[in-house]
GUVO-206362 format. One record per residue: residue number from 1; residue in one letter; x, y, z of N, C-alpha, C in turn. Coordinates in steps of 0.001 Angstrom, whole numbers, plus 500000, padded with zeros to 6 digits. Layout:
<tizas>
<tiza drendren="NUM" roke="A" n_c1="X" n_c2="Y" n_c3="Z" ca_c1="X" ca_c2="Y" ca_c3="Z" c_c1="X" c_c2="Y" c_c3="Z"/>
...
</tizas>
This chain:
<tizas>
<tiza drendren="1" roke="X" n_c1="365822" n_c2="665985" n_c3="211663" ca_c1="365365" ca_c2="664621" ca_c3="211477" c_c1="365411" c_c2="664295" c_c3="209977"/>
<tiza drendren="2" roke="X" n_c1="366126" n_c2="663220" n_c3="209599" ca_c1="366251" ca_c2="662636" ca_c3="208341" c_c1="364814" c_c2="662528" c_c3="207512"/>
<tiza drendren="3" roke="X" n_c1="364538" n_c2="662514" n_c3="206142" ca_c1="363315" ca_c2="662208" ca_c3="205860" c_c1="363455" c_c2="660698" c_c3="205256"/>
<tiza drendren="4" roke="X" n_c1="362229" n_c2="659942" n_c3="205450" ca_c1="362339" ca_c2="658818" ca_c3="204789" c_c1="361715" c_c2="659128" c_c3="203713"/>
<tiza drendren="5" roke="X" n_c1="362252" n_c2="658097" n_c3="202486" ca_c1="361647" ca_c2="658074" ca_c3="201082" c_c1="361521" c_c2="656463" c_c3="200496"/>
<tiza drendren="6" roke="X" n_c1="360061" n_c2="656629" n_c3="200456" ca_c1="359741" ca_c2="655295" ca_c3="199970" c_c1="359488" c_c2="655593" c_c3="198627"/>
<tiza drendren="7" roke="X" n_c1="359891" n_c2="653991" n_c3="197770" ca_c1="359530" ca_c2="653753" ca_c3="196843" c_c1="358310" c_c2="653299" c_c3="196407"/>
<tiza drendren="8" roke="X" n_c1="357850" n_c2="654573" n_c3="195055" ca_c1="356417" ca_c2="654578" ca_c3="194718" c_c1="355591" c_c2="653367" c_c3="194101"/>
<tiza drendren="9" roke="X" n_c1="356392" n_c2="652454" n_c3="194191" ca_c1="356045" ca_c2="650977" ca_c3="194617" c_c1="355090" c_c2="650453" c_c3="195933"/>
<tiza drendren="10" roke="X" n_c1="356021" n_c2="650586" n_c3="196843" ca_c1="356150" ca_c2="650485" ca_c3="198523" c_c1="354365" c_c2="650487" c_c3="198463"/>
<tiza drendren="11" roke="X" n_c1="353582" n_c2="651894" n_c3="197981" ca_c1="351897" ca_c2="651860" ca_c3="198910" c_c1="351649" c_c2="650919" c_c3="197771"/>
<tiza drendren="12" roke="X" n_c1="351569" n_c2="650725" n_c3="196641" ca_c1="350950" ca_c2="649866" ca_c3="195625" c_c1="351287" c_c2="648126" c_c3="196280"/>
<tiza drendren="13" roke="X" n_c1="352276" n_c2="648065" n_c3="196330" ca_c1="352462" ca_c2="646482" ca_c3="197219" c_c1="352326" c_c2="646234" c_c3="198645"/>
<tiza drendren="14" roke="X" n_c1="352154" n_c2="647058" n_c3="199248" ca_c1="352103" ca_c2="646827" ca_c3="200755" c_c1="350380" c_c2="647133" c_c3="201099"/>
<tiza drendren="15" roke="X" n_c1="349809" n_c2="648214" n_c3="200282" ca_c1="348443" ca_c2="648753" ca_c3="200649" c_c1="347555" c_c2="647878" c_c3="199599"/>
<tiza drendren="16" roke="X" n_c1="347774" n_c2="648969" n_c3="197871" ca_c1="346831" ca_c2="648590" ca_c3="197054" c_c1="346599" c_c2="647070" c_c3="196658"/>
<tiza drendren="17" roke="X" n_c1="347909" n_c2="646597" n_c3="196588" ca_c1="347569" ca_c2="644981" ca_c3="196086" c_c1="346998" c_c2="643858" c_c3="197099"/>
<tiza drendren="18" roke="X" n_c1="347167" n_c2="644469" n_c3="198268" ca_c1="346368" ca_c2="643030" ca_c3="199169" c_c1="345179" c_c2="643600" c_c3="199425"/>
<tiza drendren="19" roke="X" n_c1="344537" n_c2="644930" n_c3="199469" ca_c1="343141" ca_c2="645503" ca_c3="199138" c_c1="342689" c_c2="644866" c_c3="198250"/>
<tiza drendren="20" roke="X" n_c1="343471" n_c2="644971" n_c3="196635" ca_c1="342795" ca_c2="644751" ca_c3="195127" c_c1="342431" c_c2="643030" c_c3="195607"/>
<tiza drendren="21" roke="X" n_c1="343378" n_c2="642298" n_c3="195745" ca_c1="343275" ca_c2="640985" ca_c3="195949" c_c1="341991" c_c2="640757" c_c3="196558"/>
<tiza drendren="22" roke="X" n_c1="342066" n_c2="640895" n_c3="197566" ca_c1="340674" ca_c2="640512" ca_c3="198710" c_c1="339581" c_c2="640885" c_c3="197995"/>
<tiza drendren="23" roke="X" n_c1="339490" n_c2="642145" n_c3="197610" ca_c1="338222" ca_c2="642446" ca_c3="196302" c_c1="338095" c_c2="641166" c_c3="194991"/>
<tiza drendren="24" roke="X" n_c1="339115" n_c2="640956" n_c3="194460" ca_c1="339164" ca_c2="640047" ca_c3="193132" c_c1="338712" c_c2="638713" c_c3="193483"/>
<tiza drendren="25" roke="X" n_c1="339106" n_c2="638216" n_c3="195103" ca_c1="338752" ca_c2="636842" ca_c3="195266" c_c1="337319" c_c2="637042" c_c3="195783"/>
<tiza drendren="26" roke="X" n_c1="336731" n_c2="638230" n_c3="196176" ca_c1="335097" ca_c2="638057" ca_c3="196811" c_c1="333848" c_c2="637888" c_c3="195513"/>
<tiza drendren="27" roke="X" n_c1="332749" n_c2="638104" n_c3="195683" ca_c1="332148" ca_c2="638031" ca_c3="194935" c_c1="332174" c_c2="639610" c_c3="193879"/>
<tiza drendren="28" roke="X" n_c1="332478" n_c2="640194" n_c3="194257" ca_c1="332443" ca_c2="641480" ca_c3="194091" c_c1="333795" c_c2="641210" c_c3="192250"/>
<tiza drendren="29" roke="X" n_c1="334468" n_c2="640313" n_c3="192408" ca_c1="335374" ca_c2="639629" ca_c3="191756" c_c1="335597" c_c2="639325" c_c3="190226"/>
<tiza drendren="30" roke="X" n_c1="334481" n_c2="639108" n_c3="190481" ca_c1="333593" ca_c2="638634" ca_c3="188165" c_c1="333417" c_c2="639715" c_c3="187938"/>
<tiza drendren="31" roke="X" n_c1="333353" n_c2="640960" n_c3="188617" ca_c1="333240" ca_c2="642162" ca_c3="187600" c_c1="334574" c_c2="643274" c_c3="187724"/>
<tiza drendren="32" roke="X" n_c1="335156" n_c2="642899" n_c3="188819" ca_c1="336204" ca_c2="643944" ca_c3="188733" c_c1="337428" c_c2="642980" c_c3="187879"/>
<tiza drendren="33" roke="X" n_c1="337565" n_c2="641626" n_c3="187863" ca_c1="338410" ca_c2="640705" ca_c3="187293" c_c1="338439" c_c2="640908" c_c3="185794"/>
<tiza drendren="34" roke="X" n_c1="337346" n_c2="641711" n_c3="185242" ca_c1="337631" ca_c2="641543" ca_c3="184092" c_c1="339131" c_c2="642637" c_c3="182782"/>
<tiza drendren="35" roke="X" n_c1="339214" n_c2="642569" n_c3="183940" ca_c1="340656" ca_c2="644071" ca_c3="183183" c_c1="341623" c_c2="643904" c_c3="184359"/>
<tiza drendren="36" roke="X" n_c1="341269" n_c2="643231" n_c3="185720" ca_c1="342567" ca_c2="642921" ca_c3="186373" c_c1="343209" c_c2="641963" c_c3="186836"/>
<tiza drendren="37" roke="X" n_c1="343814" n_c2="641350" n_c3="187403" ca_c1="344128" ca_c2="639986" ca_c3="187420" c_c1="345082" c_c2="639829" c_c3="188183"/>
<tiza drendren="38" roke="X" n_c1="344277" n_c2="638352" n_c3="189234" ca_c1="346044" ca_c2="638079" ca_c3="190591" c_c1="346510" c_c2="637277" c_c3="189730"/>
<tiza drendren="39" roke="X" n_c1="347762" n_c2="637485" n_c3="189805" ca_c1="349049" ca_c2="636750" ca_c3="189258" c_c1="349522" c_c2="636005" c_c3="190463"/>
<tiza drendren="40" roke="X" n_c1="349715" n_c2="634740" n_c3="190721" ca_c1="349970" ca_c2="634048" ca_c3="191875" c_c1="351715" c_c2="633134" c_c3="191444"/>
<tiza drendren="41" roke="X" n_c1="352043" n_c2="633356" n_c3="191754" ca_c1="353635" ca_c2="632247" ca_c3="191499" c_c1="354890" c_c2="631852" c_c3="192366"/>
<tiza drendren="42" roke="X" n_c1="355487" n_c2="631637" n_c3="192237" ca_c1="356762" ca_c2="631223" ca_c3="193064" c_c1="357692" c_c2="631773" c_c3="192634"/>
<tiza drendren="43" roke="X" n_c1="358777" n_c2="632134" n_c3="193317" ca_c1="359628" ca_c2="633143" ca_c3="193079" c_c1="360941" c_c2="631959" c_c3="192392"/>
<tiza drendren="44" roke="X" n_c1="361837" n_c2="632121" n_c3="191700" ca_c1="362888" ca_c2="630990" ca_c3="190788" c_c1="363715" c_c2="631156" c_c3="191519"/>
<tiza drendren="45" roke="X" n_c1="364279" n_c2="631857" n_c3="192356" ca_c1="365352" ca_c2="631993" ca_c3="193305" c_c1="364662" c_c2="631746" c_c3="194677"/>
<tiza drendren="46" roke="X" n_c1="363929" n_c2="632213" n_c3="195185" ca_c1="363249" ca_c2="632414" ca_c3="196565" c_c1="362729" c_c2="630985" c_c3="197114"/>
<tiza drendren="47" roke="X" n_c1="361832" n_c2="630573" n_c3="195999" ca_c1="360770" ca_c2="629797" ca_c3="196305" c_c1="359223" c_c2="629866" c_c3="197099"/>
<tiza drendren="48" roke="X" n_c1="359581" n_c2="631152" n_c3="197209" ca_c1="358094" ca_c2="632090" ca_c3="198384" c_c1="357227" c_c2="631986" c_c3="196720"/>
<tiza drendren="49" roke="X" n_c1="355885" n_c2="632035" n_c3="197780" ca_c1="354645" ca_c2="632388" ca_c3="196882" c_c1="354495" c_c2="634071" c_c3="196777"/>
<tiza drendren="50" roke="X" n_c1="354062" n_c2="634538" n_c3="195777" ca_c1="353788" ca_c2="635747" ca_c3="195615" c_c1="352428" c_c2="636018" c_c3="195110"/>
<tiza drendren="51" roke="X" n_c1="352096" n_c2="636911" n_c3="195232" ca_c1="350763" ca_c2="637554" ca_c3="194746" c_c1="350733" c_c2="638787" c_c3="194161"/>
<tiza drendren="52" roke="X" n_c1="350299" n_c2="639171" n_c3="193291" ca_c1="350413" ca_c2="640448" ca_c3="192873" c_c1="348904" c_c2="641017" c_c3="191803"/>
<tiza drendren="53" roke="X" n_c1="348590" n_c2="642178" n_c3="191769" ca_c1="347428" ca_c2="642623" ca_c3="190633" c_c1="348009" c_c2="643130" c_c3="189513"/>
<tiza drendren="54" roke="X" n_c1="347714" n_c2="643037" n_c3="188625" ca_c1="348503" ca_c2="643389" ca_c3="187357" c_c1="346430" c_c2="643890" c_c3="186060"/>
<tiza drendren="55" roke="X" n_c1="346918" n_c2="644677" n_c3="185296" ca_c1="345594" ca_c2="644577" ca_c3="184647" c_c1="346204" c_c2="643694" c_c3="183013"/>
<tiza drendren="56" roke="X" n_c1="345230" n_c2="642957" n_c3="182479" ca_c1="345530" ca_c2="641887" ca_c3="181555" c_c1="344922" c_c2="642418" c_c3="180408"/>
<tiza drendren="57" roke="X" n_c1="345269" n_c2="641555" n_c3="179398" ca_c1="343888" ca_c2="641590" ca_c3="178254" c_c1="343734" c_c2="640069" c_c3="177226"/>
<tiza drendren="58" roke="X" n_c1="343109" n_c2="639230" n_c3="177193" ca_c1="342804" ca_c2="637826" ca_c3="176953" c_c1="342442" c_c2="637642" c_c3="174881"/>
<tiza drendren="59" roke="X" n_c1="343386" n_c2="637449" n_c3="174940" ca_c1="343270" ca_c2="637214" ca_c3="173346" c_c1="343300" c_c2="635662" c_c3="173259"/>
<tiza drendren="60" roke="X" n_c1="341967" n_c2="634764" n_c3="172895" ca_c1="341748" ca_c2="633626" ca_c3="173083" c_c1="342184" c_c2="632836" c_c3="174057"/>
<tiza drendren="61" roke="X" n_c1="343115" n_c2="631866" n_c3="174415" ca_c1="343763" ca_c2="631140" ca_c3="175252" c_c1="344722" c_c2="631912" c_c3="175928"/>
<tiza drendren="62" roke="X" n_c1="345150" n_c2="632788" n_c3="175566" ca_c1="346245" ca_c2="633374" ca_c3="176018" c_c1="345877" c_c2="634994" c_c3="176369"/>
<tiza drendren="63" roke="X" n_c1="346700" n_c2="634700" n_c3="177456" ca_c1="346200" ca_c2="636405" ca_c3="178623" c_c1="347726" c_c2="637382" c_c3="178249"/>
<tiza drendren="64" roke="X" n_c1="347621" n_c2="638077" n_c3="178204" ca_c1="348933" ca_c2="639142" ca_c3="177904" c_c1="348835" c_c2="640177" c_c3="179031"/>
<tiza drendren="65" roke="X" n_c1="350354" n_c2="639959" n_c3="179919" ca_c1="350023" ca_c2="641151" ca_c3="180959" c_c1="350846" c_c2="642031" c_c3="180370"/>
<tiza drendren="66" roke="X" n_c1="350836" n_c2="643294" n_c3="180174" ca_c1="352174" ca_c2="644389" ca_c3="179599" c_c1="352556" c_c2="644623" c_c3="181057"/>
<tiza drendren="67" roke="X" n_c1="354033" n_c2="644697" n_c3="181078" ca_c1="354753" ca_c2="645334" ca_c3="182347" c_c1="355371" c_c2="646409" c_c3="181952"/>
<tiza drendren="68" roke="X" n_c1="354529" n_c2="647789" n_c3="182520" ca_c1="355225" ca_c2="648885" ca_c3="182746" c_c1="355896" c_c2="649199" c_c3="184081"/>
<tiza drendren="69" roke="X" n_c1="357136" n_c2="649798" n_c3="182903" ca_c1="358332" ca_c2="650558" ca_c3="183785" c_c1="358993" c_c2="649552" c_c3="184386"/>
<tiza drendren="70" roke="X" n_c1="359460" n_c2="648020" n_c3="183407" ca_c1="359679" ca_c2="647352" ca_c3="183215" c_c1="361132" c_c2="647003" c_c3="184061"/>
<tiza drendren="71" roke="X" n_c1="361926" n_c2="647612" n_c3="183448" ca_c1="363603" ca_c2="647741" ca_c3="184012" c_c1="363343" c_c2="648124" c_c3="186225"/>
<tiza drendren="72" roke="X" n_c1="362508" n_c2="648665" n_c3="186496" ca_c1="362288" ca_c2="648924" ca_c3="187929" c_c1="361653" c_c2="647879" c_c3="188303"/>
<tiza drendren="73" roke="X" n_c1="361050" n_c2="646638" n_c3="187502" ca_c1="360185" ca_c2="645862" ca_c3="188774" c_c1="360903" c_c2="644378" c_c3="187954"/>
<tiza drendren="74" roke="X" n_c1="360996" n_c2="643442" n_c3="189199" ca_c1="361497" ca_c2="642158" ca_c3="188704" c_c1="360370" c_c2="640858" c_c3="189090"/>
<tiza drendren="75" roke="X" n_c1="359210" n_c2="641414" n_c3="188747" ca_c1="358409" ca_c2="639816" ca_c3="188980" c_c1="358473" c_c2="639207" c_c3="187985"/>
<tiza drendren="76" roke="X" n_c1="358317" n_c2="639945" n_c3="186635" ca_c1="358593" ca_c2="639450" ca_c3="185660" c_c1="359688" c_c2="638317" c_c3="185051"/>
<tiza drendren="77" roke="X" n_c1="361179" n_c2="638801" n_c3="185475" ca_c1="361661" ca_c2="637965" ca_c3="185451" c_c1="361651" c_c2="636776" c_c3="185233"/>
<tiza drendren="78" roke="X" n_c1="360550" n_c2="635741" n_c3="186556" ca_c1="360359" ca_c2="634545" ca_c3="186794" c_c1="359965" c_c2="633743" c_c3="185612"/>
<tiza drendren="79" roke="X" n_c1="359442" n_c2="634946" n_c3="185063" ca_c1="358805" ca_c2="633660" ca_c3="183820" c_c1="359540" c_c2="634105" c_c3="182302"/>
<tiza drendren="80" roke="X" n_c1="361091" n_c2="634137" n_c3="182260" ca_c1="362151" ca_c2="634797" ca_c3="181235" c_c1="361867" c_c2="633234" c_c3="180852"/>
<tiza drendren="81" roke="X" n_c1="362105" n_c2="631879" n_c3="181373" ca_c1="361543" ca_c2="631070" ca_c3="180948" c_c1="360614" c_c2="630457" c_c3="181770"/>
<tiza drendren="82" roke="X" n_c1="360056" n_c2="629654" n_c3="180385" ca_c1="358686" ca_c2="629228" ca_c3="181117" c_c1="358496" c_c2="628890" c_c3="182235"/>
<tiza drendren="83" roke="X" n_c1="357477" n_c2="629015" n_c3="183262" ca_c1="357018" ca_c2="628983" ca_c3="184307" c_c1="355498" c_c2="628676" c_c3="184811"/>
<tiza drendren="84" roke="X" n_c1="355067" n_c2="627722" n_c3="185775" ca_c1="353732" ca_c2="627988" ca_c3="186152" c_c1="353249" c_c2="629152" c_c3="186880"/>
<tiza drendren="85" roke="X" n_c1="352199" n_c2="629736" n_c3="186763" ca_c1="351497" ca_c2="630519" ca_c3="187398" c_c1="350042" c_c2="630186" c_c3="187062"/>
<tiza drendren="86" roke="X" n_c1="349529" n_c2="630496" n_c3="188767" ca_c1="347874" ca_c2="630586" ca_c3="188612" c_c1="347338" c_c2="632204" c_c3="188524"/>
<tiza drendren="87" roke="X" n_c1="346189" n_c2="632271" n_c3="187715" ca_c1="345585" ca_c2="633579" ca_c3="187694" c_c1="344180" c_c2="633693" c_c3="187833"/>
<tiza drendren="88" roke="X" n_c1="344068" n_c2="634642" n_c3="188684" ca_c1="342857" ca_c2="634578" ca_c3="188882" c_c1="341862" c_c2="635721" c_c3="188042"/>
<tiza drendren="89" roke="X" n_c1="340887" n_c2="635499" n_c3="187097" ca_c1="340425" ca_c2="636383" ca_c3="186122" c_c1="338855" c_c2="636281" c_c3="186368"/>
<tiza drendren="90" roke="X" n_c1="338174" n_c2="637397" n_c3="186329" ca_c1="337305" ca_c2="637284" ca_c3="186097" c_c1="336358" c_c2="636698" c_c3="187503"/>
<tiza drendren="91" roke="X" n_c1="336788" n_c2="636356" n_c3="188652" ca_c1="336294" ca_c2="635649" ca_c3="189427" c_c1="336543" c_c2="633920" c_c3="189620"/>
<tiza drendren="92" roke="X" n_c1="337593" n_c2="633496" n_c3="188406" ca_c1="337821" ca_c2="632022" ca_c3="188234" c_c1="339445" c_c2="631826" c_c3="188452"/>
<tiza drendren="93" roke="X" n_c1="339584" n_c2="630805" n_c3="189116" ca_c1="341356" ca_c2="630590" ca_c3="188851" c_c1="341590" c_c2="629780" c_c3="187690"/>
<tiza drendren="94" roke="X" n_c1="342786" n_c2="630425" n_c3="186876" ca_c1="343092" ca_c2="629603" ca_c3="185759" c_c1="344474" c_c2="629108" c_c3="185869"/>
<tiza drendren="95" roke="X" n_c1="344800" n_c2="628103" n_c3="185878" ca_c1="346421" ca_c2="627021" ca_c3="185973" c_c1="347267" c_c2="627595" c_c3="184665"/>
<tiza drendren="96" roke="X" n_c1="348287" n_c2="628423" n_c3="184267" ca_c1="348971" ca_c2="628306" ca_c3="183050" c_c1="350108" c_c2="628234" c_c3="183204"/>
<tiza drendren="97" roke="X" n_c1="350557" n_c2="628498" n_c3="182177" ca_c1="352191" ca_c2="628722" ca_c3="182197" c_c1="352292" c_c2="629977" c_c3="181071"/>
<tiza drendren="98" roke="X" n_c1="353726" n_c2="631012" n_c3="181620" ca_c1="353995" ca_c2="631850" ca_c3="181176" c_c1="355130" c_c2="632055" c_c3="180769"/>
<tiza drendren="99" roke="X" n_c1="355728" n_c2="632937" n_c3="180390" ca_c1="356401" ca_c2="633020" ca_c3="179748" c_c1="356554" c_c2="634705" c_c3="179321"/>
<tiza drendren="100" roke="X" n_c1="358046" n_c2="635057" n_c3="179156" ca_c1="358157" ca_c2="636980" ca_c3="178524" c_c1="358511" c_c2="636841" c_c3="177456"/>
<tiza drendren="101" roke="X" n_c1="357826" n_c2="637718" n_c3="176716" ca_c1="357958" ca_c2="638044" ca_c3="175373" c_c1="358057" c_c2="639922" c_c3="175006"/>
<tiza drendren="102" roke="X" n_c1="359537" n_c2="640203" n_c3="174695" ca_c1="359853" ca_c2="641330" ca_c3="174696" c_c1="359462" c_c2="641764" c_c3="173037"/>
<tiza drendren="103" roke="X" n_c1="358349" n_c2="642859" n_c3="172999" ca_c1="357739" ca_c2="643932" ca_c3="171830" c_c1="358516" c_c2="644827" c_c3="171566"/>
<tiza drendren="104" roke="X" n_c1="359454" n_c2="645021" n_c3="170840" ca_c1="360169" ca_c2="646227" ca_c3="170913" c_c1="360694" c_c2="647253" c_c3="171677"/>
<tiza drendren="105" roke="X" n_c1="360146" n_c2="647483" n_c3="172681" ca_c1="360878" ca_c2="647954" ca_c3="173975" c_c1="359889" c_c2="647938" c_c3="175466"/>
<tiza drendren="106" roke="X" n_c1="358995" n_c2="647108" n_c3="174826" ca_c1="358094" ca_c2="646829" ca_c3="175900" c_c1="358184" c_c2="645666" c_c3="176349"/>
<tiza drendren="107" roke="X" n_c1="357954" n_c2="644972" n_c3="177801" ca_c1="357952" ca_c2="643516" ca_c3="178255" c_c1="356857" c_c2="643180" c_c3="178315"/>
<tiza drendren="108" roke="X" n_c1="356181" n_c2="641880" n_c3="177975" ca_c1="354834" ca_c2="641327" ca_c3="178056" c_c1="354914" c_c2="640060" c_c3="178738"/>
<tiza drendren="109" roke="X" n_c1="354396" n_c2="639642" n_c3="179877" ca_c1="354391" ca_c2="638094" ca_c3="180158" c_c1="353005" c_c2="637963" c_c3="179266"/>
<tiza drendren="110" roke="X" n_c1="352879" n_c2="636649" n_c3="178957" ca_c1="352132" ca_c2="635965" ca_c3="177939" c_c1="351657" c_c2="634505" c_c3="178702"/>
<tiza drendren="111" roke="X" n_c1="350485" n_c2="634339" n_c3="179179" ca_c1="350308" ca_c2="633008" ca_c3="179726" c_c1="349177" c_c2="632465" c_c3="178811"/>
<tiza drendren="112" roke="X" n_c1="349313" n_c2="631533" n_c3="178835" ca_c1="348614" ca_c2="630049" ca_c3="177854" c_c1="347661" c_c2="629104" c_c3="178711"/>
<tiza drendren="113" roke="X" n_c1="346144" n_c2="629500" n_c3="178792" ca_c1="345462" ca_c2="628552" ca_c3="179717" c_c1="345437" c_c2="627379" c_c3="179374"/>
<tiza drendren="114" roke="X" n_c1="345136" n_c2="626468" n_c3="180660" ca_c1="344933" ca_c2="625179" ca_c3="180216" c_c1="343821" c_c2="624485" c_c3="180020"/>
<tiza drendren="115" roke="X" n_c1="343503" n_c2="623736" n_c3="179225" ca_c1="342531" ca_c2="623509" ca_c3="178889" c_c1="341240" c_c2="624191" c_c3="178090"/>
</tizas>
């Protein structure tokens, strides 16, 4: 019998992230939100909504997600140019727009709240 091999992706998006989610939107939310964050957007080719947990860090108006292992995952992409996305931090949804900004060999989406 053949073995299957999933990608070590596969339990993180199929298991951990709609677990993490359901935690981030309950009340339970304002305290685990503060280091992780749903990233909510539309795909630039697809047009599907997506959801995903990513952990952040908020330097005034602007949230910085680092994407590791960058070259293997393409959500990032979407926002090569600017793009809306909602995020949910902290227990609050915030409306921004994002945008990648490549650090020397690292990828960062960079979103800008509003208001």
């Amino acid at each position: 019998m053949a073995s299957v091999r999933l990608s070590p992706y596969f339990v993180t998006s199929s298991v951990a992230n709609p677990a993490l989610i359901r935690l981030l939107r309950s009340r339970l939310g304002s305290r685990l939100g503060r280091r992780l964050a749903v990233v909510e957007y539309v795909g630039r080719r697809t047009g599907q909504r997506h959801q995903l947990v990513t952990q952040y860090s908020l330097h005034g108006p602007t949230v910085r997600i680092g994407v590791g292992d960058a070259e293997r995952k393409s959500w990032w992409r979407n926002f090569e140019h600017p793009a809306r996305v909602r995020l949910r931090l902290a227990g609050k949804d915030h409306d921004a727009v994002a945008h990648v900004v490549r650090d020397d060999e690292r990828v960062v989406v960079e979103a800008s709240l509003r208001g």
